[in-house]
C-alpha positions as a printed Julia matrix, in Angstrom:
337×3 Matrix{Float64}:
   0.0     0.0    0.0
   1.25    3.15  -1.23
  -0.45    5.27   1.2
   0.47    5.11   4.81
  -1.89    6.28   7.89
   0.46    7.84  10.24
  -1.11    6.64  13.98
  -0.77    7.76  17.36
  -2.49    6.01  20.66
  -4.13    7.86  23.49
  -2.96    4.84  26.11
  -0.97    1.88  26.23
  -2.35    0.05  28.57
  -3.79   -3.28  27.94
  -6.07   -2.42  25.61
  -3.52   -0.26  23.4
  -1.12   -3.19  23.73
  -3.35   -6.05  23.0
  -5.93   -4.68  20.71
  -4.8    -2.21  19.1
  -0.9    -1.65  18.58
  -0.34   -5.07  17.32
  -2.63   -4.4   14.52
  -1.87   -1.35  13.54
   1.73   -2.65  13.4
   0.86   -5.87  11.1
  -1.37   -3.99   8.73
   0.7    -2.54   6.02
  -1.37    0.33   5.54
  -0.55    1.81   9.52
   2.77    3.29  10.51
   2.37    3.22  14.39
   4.0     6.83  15.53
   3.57    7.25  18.48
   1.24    6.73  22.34
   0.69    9.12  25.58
   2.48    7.31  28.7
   2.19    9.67  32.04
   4.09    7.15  33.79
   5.18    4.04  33.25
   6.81    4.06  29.43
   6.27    0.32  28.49
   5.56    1.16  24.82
   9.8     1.15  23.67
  10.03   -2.28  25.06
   7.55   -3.61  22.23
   8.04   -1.27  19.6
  11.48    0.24  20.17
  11.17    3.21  17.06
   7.52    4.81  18.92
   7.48    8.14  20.28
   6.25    8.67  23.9
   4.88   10.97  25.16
   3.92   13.15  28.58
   0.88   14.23  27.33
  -2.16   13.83  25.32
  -1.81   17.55  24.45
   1.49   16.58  23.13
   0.23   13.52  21.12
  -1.81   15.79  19.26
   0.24   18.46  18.31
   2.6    15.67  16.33
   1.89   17.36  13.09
   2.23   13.81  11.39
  -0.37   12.31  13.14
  -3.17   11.63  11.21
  -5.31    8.92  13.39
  -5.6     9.32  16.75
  -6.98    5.68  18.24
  -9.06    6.95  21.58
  -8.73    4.31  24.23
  -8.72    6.05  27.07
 -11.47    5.47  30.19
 -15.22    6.08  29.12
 -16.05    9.13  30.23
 -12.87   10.74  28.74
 -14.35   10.04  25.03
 -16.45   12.81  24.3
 -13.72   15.45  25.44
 -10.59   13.68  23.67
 -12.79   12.95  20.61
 -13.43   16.73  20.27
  -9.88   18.13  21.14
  -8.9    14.88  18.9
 -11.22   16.38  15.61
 -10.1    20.05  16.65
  -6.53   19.27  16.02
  -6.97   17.8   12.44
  -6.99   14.11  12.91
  -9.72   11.4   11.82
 -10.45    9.36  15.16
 -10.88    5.92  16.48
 -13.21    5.4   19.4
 -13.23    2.91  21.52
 -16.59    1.63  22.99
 -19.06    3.13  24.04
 -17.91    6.18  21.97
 -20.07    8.4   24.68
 -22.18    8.19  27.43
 -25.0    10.19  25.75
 -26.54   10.79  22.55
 -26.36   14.23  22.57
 -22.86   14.17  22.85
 -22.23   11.31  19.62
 -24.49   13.81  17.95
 -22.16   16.67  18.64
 -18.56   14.93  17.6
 -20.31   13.72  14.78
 -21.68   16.98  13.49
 -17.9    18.75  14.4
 -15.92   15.88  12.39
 -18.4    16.68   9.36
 -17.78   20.58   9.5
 -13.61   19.78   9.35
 -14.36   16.78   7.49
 -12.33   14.32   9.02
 -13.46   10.52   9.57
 -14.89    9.26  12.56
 -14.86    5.58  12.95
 -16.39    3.21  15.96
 -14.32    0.29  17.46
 -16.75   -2.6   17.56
 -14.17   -5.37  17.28
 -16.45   -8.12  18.52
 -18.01   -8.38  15.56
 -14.63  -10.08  14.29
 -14.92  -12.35  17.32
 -14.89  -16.64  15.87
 -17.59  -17.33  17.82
 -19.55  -14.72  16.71
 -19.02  -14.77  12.99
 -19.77  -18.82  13.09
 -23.29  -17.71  14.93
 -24.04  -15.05  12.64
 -23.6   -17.35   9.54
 -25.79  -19.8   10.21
 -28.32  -17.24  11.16
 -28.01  -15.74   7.84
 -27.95  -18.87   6.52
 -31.5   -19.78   7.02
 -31.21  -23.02   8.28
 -32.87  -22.06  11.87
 -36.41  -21.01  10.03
 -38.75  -17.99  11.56
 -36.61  -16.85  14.43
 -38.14  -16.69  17.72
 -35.78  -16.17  20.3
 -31.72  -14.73  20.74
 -29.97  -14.73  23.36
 -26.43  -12.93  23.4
 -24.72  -13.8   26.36
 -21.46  -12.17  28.51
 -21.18  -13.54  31.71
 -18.23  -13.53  34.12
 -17.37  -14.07  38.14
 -15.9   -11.49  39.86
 -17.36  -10.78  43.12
 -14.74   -7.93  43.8
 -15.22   -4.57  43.24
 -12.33   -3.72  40.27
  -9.3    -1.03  41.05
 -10.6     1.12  37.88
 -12.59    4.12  39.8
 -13.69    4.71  35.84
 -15.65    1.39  35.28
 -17.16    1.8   39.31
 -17.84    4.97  40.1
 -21.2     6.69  39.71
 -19.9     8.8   36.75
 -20.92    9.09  33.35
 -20.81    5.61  31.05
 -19.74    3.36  34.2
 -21.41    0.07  34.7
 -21.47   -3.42  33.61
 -24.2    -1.84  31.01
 -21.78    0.55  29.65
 -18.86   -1.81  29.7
 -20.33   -5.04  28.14
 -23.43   -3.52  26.66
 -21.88   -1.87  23.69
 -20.33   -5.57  22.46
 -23.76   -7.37  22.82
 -25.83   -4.47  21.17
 -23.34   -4.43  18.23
 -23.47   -7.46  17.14
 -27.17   -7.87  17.7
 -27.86   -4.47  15.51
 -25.57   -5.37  12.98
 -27.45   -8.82  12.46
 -31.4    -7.39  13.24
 -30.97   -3.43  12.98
 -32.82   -1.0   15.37
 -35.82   -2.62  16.82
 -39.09   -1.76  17.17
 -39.05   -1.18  21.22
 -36.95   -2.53  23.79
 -36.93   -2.75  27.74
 -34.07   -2.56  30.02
 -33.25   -4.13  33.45
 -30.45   -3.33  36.03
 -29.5    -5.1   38.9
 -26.46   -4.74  41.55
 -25.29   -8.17  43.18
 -21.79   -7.54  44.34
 -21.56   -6.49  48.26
 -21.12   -2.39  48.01
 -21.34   -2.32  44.28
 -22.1     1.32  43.09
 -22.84    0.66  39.74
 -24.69   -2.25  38.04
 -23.07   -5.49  37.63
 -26.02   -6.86  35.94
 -28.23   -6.4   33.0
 -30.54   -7.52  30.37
 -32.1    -5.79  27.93
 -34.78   -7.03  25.55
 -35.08   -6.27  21.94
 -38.49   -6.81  20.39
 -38.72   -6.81  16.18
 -41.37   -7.33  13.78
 -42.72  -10.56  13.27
 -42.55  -12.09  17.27
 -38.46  -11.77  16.6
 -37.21  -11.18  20.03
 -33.73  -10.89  21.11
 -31.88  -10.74  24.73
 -28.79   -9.27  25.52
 -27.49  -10.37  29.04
 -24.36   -9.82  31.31
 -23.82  -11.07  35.03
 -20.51  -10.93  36.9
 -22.19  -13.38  39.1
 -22.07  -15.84  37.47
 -20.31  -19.53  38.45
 -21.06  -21.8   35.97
 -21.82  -19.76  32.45
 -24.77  -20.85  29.78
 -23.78  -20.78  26.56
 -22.82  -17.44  25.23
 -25.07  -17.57  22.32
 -29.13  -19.55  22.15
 -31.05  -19.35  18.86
 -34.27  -21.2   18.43
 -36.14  -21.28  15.31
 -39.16  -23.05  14.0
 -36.58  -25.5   12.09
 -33.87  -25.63  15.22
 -31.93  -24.34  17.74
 -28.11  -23.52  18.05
 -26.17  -23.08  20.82
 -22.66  -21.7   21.23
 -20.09  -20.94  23.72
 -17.88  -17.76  23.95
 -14.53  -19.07  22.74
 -12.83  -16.21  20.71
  -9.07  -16.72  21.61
  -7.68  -13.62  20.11
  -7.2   -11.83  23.57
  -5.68  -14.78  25.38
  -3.24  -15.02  22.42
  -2.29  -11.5   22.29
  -1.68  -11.25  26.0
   0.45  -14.67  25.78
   2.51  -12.41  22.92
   0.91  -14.65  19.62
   1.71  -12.47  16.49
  -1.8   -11.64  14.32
  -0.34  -12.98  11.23
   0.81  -16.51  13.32
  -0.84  -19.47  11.44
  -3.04  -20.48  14.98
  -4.08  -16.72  15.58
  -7.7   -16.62  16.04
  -8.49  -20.65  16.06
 -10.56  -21.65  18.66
  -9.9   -24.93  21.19
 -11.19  -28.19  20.19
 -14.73  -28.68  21.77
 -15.62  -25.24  21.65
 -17.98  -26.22  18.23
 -21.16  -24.72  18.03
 -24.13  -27.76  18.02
 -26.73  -26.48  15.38
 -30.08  -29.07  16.2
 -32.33  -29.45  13.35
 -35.69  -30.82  12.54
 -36.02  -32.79   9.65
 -39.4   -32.74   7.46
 -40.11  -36.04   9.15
 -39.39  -34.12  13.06
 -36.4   -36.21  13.01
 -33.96  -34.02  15.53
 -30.15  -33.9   14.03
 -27.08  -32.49  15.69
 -24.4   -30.96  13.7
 -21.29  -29.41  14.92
 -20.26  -25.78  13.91
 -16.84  -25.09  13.45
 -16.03  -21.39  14.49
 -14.53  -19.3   11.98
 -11.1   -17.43  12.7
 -11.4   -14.84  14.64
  -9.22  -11.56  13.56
  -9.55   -7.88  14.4
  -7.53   -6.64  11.43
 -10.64   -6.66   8.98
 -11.85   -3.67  11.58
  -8.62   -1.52  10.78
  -8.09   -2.88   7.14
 -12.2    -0.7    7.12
 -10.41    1.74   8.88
  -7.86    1.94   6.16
 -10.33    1.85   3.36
 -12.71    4.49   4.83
  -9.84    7.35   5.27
  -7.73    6.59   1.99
 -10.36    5.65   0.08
 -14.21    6.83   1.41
 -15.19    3.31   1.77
 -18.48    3.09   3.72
 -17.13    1.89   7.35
 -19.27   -1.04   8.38
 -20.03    0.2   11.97
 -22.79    2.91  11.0
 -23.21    5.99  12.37
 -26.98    5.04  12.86
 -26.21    2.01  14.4
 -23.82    3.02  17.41
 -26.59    5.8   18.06
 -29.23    3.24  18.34
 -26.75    1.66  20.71
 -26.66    4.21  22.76
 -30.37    5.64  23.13
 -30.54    2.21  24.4
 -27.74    2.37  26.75
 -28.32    6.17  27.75
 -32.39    5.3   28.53
């Protein structure tokens, strides 16, 4: 690729090293630049030729910069995604890309006056699991749809060091931390729905924020669809539960991609994004007879560089991104009600 997007990273914490540096790196259209580190500068040891630096005011006044990757804690978004667009660059927001609409509505509206890209990290629509899932839905083979389930469940009893995820502050939560995954992929399968209803709960012992939720998406045609997320939970259900009038499929959450990254796996290694045997999906059919069959799914590979390969494409070349604007602000009138 002739063209080169010059990059810079808000954070390198484990999210900038694990999901987003080694991507940028490995995609031949990305020349990583440079990251903000106030303290601890990790960055070098990974990437010895990246700049460092103090501040984010300093990231963004590197003239070369023309991406700025926004990683940062969730209630920082709406403020670096503005000071981000205000210094010239196109932008790449993590989830949830604000707390309100109001404020989505107002970086989107500034990026159009300067006319610089603004593009939503929803990378777990690249999960294996997922993709596998959302082919055989599109595939037909599970009739009228009646009833999804998207599940995210996890144990941890403990309230977490990171005041950002549970403090009362804007876009904390379990809702505002998990919810923008399971809404994704559920709008970019079914779109906005006709109505939907929320519920919150708080389990762990002085939680101040919800560790709980599940929110219920109602479409035409009896299609109904639950999101759900628990950090109470000991024994997880399968991640994903699809019944049909022709079958059912059921799926755990097996995407390996993070656990490789962390354990140092290179995206373009030949066992990057393979699931563990037993992890297949079991698709149960009814044949025109009512003869019930069981056939394994094999997960697809999971990869997150199709995300910033749409990245690429969108700024160089005004491809339509995949993650619509319409579509991240039906995510959040539903996270925001």
């Amino acid at each position: 690729m002739e063209k080169k997007i010059i990059t810079g990273l808000m954070a390198y914490g484990m999210s900038g090293k694990v999901f987003h540096a080694p991507f940028v790196e490995a995609h031949p259209g990305f020349t990583l630049r440079a990251v903000t580190e106030r303290n601890q500068k990790n960055a070098a040891t990974d990437y010895p030729e990246i700049i460092s630096y103090n501040t984010i005011e300093d990231l963004l006044a590197d003239d070369q910069i023309e991406l700025i990757i926004i990683n940062t804690p969730n209630n920082t978004h709406y403020d670096y995604a503005k000071k981000a667009l205000q210094a010239g660059k196109h932008i790449l927001v993590e989830k949830p890309f604000t707390a309100t609409v109001e404020e989505a509505k107002e970086i989107l509206a500034l990026a159009a006056t300067l006319n610089r890209k603004v593009l939503f990290y929803q990378n777990r629509r690249w999960d294996s699991d997922f993709r596998a899932v959302r082919e055989v839905i599109e595939s037909g083979k599970l009739g009228k749809l009646s009833e999804v389930h998207f599940r995210y469940d996890r144990y941890r009893s403990t309230i977490g060091v990171k005041s950002f995820k549970e403090d009362p502050i804007a876009a904390a939560g379990l809702m505002y931390d998990l919810g923008p995954h399971l809404l994704d992929q559920a709008l970019s399968i079914f779109g906005k729905p006709d109505a939907f209803h929320k519920i919150l709960g708080k389990n762990r012992v002085n939680t101040r924020v919800d560790d709980y939720f599940s929110i219920h998406l109602s479409y035409p045609n009896s299609v109904n669809v639950f999101v759900h997320s628990n950090m109470m939970v000991v024994e997880s259900l399968p991640a994903f539960v699809i019944n049909g009038t022709n079958g059912s499929l059921h799926k755990v959450r097996a995407d390996a991609q993070e656990a490789q990254l962390l354990a140092g796996m290179k995206v373009n290694d030949i066992a990057y994004g393979i699931e563990a045997p037993g992890t297949e999906g079991k698709l149960y059919l009814l044949d025109e007879a009512g003869v019930k069959t069981t056939h394994n799914i094999p997960a697809l590979q999971g990869s997150y560089l199709p995300l910033f390969e749409s990245v690429y494409q969108t700024i160089v070349n005004d491809i339509a991104y995949p993650v619509t604007e319409e579509q991240v602000l039906t995510q959040l009138e539903i996270l925001e009600a």
